[in-house]
N, C-alpha and C positions, 0 to 999 in steps of 0.2 A: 504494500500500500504506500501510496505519493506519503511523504513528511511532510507534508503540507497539509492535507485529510487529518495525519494525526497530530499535528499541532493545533488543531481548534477542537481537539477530545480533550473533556478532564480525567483524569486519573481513572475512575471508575469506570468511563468510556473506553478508555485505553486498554481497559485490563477485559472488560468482554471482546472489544477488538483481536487483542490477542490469544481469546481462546480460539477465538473461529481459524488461526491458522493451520495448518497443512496438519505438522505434528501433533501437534493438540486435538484438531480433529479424528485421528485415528485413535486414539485412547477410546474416545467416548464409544459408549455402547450406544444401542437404539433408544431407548427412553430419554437418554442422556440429553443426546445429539436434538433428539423433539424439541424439549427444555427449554436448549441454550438458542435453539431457531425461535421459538416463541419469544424468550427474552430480546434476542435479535429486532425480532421483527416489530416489537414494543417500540421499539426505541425508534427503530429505521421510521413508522408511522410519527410517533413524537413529531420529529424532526420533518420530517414534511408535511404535515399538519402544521409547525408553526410557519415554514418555508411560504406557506401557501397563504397564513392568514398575516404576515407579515407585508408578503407582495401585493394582497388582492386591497388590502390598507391602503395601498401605495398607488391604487389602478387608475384613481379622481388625477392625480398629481402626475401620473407617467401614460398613462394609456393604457397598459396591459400588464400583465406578472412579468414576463421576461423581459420588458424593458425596463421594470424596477427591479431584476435582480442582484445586477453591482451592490447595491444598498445592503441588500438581503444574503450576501455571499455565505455568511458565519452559520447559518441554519442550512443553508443549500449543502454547503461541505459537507456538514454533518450529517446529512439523509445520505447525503453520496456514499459516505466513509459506510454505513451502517447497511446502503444499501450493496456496495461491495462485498460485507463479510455475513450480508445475509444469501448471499448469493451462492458462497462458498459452504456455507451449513448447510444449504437447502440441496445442492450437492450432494455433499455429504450423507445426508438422510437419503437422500432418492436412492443412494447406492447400498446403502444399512438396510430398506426395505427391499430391494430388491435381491436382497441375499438372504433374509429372512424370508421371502416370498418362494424361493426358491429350495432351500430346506424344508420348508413345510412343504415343498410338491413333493421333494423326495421321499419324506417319511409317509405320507399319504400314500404315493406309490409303492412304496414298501410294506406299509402294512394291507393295501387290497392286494398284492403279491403271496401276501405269506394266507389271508384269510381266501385267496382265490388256489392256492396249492394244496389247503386245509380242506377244499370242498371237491366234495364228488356228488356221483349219483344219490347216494345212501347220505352225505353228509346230514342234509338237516333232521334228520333222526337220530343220529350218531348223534348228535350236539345234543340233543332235546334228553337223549338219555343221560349225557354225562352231566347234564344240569337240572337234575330233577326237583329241586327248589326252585326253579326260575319263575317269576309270576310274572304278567302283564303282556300289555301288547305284541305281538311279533311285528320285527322290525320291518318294516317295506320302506320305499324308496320315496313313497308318497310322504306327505306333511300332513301331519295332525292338529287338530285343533285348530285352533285363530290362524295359524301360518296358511293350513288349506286356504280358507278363507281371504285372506291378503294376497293380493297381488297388483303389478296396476294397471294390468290386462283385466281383473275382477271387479277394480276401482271403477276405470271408465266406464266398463258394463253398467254397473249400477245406478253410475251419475248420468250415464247416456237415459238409462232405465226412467228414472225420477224427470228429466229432463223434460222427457217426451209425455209422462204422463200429466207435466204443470204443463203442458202446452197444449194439451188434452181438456184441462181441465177450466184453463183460460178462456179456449174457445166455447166451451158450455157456459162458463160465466158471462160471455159474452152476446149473448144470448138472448 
C-alpha cells in the first residue's frame, strides 16, 4: 500500500490495515478471515459515507462531488486505503470458502461411496435387522414437513392462486 494511504491512518487504522496483509492473511482460518472482512468493510463504508456527505456539502459551492474533492482528499484516502485491504480479505475469504466448499464435496462423496458399497439387493433388510431399535420415519429423498411445502416454484403457485381468485372476486364486486 502507497505511504501516502497510510499516512492519513491512525494507529488503530494502521494496525487492521496490516492484518489484511498477504502473511497475516494466511494465519486466519474461515470464521476469522469473515470477522476481520466485516470489520474491514465497517470502516471502508465509515469513510465513504463521510467522503460522500462531506462533498455533497460542498455541491451549492462547486457543482458536483468530484469537483469538491481536493477539499475532501483526507476521507477519500481513507475509503481508498480500506477499500484496498478490503479487497485483499475478500480475497482471501472467497479462497477459504472455496476450499471448505470443496472438502465438504469430498467427504459427501465419500460417505455416498462407502453407504453406496454398503448396499445391495438385500441391503435394506440387512440394515433394518441390524437396527432393531430404530423408530421413525424411513428416510426418502423427499422433504418433510414445512420444507415439502416451501419452495418458490410453490410460493408463486399460490400467490399466482390468490391473485387470480381477488380478480375473481373484484369482478363480482363489481357488479
Amino acid at each position: 500500500m502507497k505511504a501516502s494511504m497510510l499516512a492519513v491512518l491512525n494507529d488503530s487504522e494502521r494496525l487492521m490495515v496490516a492484518e489484511t496483509e498477504r502473511d497475516r492473511l494466511a494465519e486466519l482460518d474461515e470464521d476469522a478471515a469473515i470477522a476481520l472482512e466485516t470489520r474491514v468493510r465497517r470502516a471502508r463504508n465509515k469513510y465513504v459515507s463521510q467522503y460522500r456527505r462531506g462533498a455533497s456539502a460542498a455541491v451549492p459551492e462547486h457543482g458536483g462531488r468530484g469537483k469538491a474533492r481536493p477539499e475532501n482528499k483526507w476521507a477519500s484516502m481513507k475509503a481508498e486505503a480500506f477499500e484496498e485491504s478490503l479487497s485483499r480479505v475478500s480475497r482471501r475469504v472467497a479462497t477459504l470458502a472455496r476450499q471448505a466448499a470443496r472438502e465438504l464435496r469430498a467427504e459427501r462423496i465419500a460417505a455416498a461411496q462407502a453407504a453406496r458399497q454398503g448396499r445391495g439387493p438385500a441391503a435394506p433388510d440387512a440394515a433394518a435387522a441390524a437396527a432393531p431399535g430404530r423408530t421413525g420415519p424411513a428416510v426418502t429423498g423427499e422433504p418433510t414437513g414445512d420444507r415439502a411445502l416451501r419452495s418458490p416454484a410453490s410460493a408463486k403457485q399460490r400467490a399466482s392462486a390468490r391473485a387470480m381468485g381477488a380478480r375473481q372476486q373484484a369482478k363480482r364486486d363489481s357488479r
